[in-house]
C-alpha positions as CSV (number, residue, x, y, z in Angstrom):
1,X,23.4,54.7,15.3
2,X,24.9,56.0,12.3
3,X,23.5,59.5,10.4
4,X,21.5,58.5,7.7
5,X,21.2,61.5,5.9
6,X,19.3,60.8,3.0
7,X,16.3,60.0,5.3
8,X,16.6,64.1,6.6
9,X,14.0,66.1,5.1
10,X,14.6,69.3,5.1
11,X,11.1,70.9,5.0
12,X,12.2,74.7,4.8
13,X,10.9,76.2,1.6
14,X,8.6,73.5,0.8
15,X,5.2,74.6,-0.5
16,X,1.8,73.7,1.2
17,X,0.4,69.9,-0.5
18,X,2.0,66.9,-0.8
19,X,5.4,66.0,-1.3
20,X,6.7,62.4,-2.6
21,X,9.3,60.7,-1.4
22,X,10.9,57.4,-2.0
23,X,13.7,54.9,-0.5
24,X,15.0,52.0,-1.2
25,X,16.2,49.7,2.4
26,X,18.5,47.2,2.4
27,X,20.5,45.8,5.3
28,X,22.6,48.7,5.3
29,X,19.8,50.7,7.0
30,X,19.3,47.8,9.6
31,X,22.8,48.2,10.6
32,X,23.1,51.7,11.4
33,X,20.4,50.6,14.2
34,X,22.5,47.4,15.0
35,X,19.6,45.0,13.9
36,X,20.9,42.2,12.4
37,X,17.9,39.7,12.7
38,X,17.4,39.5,9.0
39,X,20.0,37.9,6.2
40,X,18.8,40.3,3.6
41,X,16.2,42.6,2.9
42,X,14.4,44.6,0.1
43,X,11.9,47.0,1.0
44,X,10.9,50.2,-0.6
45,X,9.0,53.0,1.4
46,X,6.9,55.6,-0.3
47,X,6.5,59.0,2.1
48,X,3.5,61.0,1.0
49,X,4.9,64.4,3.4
50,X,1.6,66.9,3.1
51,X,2.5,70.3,4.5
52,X,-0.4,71.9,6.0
53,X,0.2,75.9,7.4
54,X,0.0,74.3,11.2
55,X,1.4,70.6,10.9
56,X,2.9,68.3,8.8
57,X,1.2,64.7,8.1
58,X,3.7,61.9,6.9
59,X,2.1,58.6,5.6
60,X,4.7,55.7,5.2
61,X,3.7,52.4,3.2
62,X,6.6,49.9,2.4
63,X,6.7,47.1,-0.3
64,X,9.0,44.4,0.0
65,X,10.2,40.9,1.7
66,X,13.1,40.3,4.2
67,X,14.8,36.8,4.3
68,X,15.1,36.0,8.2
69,X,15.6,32.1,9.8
70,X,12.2,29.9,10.6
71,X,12.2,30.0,14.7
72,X,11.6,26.0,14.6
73,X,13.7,24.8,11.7
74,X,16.2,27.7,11.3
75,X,15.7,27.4,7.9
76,X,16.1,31.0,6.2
77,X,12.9,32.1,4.0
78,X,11.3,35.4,2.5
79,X,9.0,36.9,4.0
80,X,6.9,39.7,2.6
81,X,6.1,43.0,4.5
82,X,3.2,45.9,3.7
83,X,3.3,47.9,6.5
84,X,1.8,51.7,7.2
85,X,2.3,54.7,8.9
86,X,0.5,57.8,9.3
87,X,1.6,60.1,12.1
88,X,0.9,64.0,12.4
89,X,3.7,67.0,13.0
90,X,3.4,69.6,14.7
91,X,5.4,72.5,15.8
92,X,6.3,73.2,20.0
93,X,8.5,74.7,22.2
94,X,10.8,71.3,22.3
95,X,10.7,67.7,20.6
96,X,8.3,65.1,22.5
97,X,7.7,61.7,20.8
98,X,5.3,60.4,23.5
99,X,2.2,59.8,21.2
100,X,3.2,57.6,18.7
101,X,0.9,59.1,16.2
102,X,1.9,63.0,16.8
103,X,5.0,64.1,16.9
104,X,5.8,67.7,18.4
105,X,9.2,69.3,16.7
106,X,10.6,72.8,18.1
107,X,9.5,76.3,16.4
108,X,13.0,76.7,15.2
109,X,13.9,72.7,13.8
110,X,14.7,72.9,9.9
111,X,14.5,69.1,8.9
112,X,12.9,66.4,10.5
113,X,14.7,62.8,10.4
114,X,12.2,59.9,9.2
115,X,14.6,57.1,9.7
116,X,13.5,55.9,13.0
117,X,10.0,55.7,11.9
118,X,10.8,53.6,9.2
119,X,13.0,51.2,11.4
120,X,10.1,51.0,14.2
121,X,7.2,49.9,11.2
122,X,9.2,47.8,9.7
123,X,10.4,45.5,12.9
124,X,7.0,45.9,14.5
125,X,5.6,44.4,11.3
126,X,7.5,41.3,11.1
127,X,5.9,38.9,13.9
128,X,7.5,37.4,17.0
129,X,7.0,34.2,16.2
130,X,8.8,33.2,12.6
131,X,7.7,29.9,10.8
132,X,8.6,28.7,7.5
133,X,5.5,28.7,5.5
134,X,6.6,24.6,4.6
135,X,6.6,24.1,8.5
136,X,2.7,25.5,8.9
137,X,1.6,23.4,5.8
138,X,3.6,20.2,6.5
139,X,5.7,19.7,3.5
140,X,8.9,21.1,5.1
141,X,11.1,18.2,5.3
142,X,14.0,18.7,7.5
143,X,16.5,17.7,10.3
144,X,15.0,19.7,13.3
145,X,11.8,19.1,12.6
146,X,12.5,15.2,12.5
147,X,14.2,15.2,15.5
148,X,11.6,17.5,17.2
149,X,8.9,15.0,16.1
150,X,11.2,12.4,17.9
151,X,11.3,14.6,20.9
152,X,7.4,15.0,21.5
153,X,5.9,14.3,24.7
154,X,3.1,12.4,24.4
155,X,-0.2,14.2,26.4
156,X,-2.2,11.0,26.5
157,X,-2.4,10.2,29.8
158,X,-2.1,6.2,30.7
159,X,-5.1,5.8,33.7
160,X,-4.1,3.3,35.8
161,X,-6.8,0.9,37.0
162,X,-5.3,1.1,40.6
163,X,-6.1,4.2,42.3
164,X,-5.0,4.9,46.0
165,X,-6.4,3.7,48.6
166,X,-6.5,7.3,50.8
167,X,-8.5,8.7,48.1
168,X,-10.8,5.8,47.7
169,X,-12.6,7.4,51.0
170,X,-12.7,11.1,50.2
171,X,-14.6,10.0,46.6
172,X,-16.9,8.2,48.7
173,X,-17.8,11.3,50.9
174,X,-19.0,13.2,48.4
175,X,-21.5,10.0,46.6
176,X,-22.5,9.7,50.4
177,X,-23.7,13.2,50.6
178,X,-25.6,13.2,47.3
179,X,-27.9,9.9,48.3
């Protein structure tokens, strides 16, 4: 993954109360993580940072849509993402990421990189299943969906008059020992 500086904050000298940040994300920021799932993107992230005198608390909302392919039709459309975060930081002998809502940073760090935060809310927002919003309504008109139509199995079951004779004796057994 590539530095992305601009998404260091360098908290050292900052007063205590809330501090605005902004950032626009294209594709560019996808591909310093080596996501290339979506064709194009426009998102932009507002960071409220609130410095407290024991912790920081970061809360992340992002505006935008990302243009990725339908998972039936492969037809590309927009799709618009609101996501959130809110996470806590704290100060500790070493980094530790295991709670996903606080982070622990060492006494001595100077900066604290956001950038994977925003990469993790915005992937985990978009769902795992993709479908074309003309695909869920039914006016999508296309070739895969035609020949996926054409490719249906039918789940109605043709009952066949003739049944076995073998089990002919075991469905008697059981109307024998109801009478």
């Amino acid at each position: 993954m590539k530095d992305l500086k601009e998404f260091n904050i360098h908290f050292v000298g900052f007063k205590e109360g809330i501090h605005l940040f902004s950032y626009e994300i294209d594709n560019t920021f996808f591909e310093a993580f080596n996501y290339d799932e979506f064709l194009s993107s426009a998102i932009k992230i507002d960071l409220n940072f609130t410095k407290k005198s024991t912790h920081f608390e970061l809360d992340f909302s992002a505006t935008g849509s990302v243009t990725i392919p339908c998972d039936t039709t492969n037809e590309p459309f927009d799709m618009e993402v609101s996501p959130t975060l809110s996470m806590i930081v704290k100060f500790g002998p070493e980094f530790n990421d295991d709670n996903e809502d606080i982070i622990t940073i060492a006494y001595e760090a100077n900066k604290i990189d956001v950038s994977q935060y925003i990469y993790e809310m915005i992937i985990l927002s978009i769902p795992q299943k993709r479908v074309h919003p003309n695909v869920l309504d039914g006016t999508m008109q296309s070739e895969a969906l035609s020949k996926l139509e054409e490719l249906k199995i039918t789940t109605e079951k043709k009952v066949s008059e003739e049944t076995d004779p073998r089990w002919d004796k075991l469905k008697n057994i059981t109307t024998e020992k109801n009478t």
